[in-house]
N, C-alpha and C positions, 0 to 999 in steps of 0.2 A: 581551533579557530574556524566560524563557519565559512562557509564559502560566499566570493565576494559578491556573488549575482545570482538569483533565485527565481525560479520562475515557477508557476502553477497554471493550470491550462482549468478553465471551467467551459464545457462545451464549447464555443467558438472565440471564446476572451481566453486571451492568457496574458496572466499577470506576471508585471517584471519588476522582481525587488530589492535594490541596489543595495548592501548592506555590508560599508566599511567601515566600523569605529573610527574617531569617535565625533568625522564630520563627512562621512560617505565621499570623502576627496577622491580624485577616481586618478589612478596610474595606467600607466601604457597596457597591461596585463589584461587589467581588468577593463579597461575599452576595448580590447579587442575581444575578450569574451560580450560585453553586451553588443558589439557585430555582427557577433555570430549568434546571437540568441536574436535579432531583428532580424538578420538575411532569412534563417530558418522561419522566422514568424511569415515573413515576406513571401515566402516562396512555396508556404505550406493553405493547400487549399483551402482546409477545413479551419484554419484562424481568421478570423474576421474584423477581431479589432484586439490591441493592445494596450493596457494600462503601464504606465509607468511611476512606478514611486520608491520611496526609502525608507529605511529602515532608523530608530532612533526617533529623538523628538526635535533635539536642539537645528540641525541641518536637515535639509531638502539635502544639498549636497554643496560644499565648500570648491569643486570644480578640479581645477589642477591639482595631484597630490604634489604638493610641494618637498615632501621628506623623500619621494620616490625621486622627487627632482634633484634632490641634493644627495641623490644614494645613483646619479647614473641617469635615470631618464630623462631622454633630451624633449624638452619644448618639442620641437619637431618632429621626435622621433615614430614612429610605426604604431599608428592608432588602431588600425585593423580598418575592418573592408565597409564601416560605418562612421568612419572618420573618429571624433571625438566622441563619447556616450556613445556612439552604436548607432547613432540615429543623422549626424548633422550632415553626412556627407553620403549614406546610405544609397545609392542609386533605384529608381525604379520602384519605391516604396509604396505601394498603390492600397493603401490601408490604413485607416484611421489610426489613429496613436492618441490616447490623456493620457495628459500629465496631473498627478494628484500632488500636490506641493504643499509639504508642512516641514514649518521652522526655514531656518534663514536660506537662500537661494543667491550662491553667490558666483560671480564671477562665470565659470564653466559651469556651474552647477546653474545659473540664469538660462545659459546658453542651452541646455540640455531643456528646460524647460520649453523654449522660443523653439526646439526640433518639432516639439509635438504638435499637432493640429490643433487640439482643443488643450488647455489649462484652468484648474479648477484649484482653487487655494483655502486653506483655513486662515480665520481672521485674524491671525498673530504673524503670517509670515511677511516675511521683508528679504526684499530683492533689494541689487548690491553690484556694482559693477568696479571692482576696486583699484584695476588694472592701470590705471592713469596713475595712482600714489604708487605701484611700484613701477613707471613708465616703461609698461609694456603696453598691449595692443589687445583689446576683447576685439578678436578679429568677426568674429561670427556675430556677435551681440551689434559691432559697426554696421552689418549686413543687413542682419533682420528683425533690430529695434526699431530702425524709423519708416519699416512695410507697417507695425503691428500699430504703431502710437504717432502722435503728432512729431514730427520733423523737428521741433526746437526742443520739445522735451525730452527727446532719446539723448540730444545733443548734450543737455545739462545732465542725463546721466551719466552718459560717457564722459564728459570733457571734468566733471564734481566728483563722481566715483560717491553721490551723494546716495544714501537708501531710501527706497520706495515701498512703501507698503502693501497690503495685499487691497486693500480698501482704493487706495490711489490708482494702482493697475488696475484695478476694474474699473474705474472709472475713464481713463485713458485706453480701453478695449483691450488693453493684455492679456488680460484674465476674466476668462468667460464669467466665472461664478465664486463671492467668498461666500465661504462657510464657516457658520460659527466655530467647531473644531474639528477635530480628527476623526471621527466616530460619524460626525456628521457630512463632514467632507467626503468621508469613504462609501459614505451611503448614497451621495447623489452621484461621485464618478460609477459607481455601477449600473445606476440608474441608468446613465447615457450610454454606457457601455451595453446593456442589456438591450438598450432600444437598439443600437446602432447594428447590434449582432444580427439582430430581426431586419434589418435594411437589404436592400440590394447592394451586392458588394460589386458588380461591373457599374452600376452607376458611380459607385464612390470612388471606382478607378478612374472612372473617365474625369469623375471632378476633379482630381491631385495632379493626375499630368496635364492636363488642360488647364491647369491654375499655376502650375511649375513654364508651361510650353508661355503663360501669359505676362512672367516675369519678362522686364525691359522690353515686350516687344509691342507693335502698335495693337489694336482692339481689330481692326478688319482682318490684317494678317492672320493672330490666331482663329479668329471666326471661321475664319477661308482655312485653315487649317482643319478645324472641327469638321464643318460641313461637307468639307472634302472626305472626311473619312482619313485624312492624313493620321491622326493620330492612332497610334496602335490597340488601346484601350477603348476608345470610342468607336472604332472600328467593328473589334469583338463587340461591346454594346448593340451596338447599332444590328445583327446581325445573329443576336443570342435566342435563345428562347424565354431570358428573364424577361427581355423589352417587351415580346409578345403578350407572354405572362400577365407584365402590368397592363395593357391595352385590354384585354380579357377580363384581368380584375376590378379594372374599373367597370366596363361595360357589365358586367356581371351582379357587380354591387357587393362584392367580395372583399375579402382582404388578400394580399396574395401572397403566392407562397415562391420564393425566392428559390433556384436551386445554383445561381453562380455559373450559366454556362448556355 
């Protein structure tokens, strides 16, 4: 049996590829290893950005394993130090994350999608929120469906447990870009990954906590935050040699050259 979580490192992308027959359902086990392959991405300088995808054609990922659930794993029980997928509860994650999504997106396996920043879909998949027909709770999907999409339509998914297609989500901002299919979809998440490798990674820091710090709070507060230098990320920024860098590069008429520090 392979192993349930793979990763491949290309210069400063590394790729993460979820791979459980025969609907990439993810168990307690297996979250807490994609945890620990996120904390390591997180924490390792020379990674810059993360792609997430799965393995198989029919699932994205079916979310909760249900059979691990009926063999012992509790709902509740110890996701690892990334909450659910590795990613929903991850602390301090200061680094881009796509999501490349083919085939159906359900339930947890939605959820895992809504962690990542950017979302990039082929034109067949459909998202699925099923949890109301067996009245339980998409706790995460209640959270950060109605930041990503209009307030009444997150409603009608959660409350219908009805499917969305990948064409619909994009239209409704869920999902940055569909792609014809798989071959095509993997070609443009690289694309953006490649770019984003080339970016300045203390700006991208400072964008994620300053975007996390601007959850529920008023617009002057985080301002006053920023500009204070309060935030830890914008701080370094503010103080690095990139920032200088691009000041130079521009003046210069240059492109510049990023070194993270």
């Amino acid at each position: 049996m392979s192993e349930p979580v793979r990763i491949r490192q290309d210069g400063g992308i590394l790729e993460v590829t979820l791979d459980r027959p025969k609907a990439n359902a993810v168990d307690l086990a297996t979250s807490r290893i994609m945890g620990e392959v996120f904390a390591a991405f997180r924490d390792d300088p020379q990674l810059r950005v993360a792609v997430l995808q799965t393995a198989g054609e029919k699932f994205f990922s079916a979310g909760f394993d249900l059979k691990a659930a009926a063999d012992g794993d509790a709902v509740d029980g110890d996701y690892g130090v990334g909450g659910f997928g590795g990613l929903q509860e991850l602390p301090d994650l200061n680094k881009p994350v796509i999501a490349a999504v083919h085939g159906m997106a359900v339930g947890g396996g939605f959820e895992m999608a809504l962690s990542c920043d950017l979302i990039y879909a082929s034109a067949d998949v459909r998202f699925g929120l099923p949890e109301i027909n067996a009245g339980t709770l998409a706790d995460a999907a209640t959270i950060k469906l109605p930041k990503r999409m209009p307030y009444h339509v997150a409603m009608e998914l959660l409350l219908t447990g009805r499917w969305m297609s990948a064409e619909e989500a994009h239209r409704w901002g869920v999902v940055n870009e569909v792609l014809p299919d798989r071959d095509a979809l993997m070609a443009r998440v690289w694309e953006v990954a490649k770019l984003l490798e080339s970016g300045p990674p203390l700006v991208f820091a400072a964008i994620k906590e300053t975007a996390r710090a601007a959850e529920g709070a008023p617009f002057q507060e985080v301002l006053d935050r920023v500009t204070s230098r309060e935030l830890p990320t914008v701080d370094t920024l503010y103080g690095s040699e990139d920032n200088m860098e691009g000041f130079r590069a521009f003046a210069e008429k240059r492109p510049p050259v990023w070194k993270g520090r």
